[in-house]
C-alpha positions in Angstrom: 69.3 -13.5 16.3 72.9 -14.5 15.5 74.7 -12.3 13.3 77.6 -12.9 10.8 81.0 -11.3 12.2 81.8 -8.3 9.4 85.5 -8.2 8.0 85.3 -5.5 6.2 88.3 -3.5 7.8 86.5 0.0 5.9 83.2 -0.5 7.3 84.9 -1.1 10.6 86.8 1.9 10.5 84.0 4.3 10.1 82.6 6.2 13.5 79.2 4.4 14.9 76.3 7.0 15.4 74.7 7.4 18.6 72.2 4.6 19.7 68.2 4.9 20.4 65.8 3.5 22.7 64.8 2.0 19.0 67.9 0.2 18.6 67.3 -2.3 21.6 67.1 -4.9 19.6 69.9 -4.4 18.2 71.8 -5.3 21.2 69.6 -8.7 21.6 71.4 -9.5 18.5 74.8 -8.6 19.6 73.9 -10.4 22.9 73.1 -13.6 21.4 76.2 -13.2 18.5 78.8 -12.9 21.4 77.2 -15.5 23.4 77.5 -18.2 20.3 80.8 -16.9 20.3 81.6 -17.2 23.8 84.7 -19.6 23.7 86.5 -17.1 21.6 85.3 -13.5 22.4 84.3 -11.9 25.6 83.2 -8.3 23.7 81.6 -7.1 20.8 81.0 -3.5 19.6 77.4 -3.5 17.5 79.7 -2.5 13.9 80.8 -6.3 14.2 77.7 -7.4 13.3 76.9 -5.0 10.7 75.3 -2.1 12.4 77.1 1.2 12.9 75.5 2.3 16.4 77.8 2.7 19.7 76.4 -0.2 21.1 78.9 -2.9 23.1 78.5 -6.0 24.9 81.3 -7.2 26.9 81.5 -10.4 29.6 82.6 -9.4 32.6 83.9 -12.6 34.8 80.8 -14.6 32.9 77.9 -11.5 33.6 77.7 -10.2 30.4 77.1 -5.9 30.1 75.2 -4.5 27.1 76.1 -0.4 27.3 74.3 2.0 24.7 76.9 5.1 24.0 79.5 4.1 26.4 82.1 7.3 27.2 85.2 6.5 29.1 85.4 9.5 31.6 88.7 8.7 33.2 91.2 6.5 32.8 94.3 5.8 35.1 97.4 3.7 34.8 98.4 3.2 31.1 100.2 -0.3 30.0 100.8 -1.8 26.8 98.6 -4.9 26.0 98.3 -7.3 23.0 94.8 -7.9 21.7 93.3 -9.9 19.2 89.4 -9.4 17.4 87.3 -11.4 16.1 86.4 -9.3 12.9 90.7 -8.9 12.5 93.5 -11.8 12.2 96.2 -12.0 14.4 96.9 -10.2 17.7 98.3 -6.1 18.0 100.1 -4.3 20.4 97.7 -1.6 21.5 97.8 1.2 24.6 95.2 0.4 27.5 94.5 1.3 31.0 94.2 -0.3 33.9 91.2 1.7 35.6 88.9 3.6 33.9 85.3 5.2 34.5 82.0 4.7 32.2 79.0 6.3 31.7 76.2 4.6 28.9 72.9 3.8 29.2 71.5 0.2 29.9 69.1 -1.9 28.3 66.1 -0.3 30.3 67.6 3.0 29.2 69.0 4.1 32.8 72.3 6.7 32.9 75.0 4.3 34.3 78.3 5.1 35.7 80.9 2.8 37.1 84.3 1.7 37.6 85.9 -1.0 36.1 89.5 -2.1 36.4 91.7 -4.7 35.0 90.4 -7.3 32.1 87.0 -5.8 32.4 88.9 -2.7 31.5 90.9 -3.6 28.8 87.7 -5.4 27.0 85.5 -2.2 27.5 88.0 -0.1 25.3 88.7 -2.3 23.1 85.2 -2.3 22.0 84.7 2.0 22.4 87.7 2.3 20.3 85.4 -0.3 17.9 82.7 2.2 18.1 85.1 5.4 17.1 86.4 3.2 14.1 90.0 2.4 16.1 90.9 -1.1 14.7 93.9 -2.4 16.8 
C-alpha cells in the first residue's frame, strides 16, 4: 500500500524500535511508497511513512534493498555531501562516507553483511541516521 510521506519534523526525530519478522509488511508498504515516488527519492526509512521501526529501503542503481535493523559497522573516507528528503524542504550540508559496511536482516529474515560504496553509500545513511531520529 502507498503511504502518505510524514512531516512532522518531532515524530521524525524520535529513535525507531527494532523491527520483527511481524513487521514485513511494513516494508511492502515502504517498498511500494518509494517506488510511487521513484522520480524523486531513491531511499526511505519506515518513520516516513508513519511507522517508527528501523526499517529502510534504498534503490541501488535501479535494484531496490529492503534492510530490517541496518548497523553501519565501518565506515571509511569521510566527505561532506548535500542532501535533500522527501519528508524535509530544501537541501543540508551533512557528513557522509564513502565506503561503509552493513549488517540487517532481509525480507526472508537472513543476517546480511556487505559493502557498499559511493551513492549507494551516501543513501544507506541517510536513511540509518532517519532511523536514529538524525534529520539532516
Amino acid at each position: 500500500m502507498i503511504r502518505e510521506i510524514v512531516k512532522d519534523v518531532v515524530f521524525l526525530s524520535l529513535p525507531a524500535e527494532k523491527a520483527t519478522k511481524k513487521d514485513i509488511q511494513i516494508a511492502v508498504d515502504l517498498m511500494d511508497t518509494i517506488r510511487s515516488h521513484a522520480e524523486e527519492c531513491v531511499g526511505m526509512a519506515a518513520n516516513m511513512i508513519g511507522f517508527s521501526k528501523e526499517i529502510i529501503v534504498i534503490n541501488a542503481h535501479g535494484d531496490y534493498v529492503i534492510m530490517f535493523n541496518p548497523v553501519i559497522k565501518t565506515q571509511d573516507g569521510a566527505y561532506e555531501a548535500e542532501e535533500g528528503c522527501l519528508s524535509l524542504e530544501g537541501v543540508r550540508k551533512c557528513k557522509r562516507f564513502k565506503k561503509i559496511e552493513v549488517e540487517y536482516y532481509d525480507l526472508n529474515w537472513k543476517k546480511q553483511v556487505k559493502k557498499f560504496s559511493g551513492f549507494t553509500a551516501q543513501i544507506i545513511q541517510h536513511e540509518a541516521d532517519h532511523l536514529k531520529g538524525i534529520l539532516i
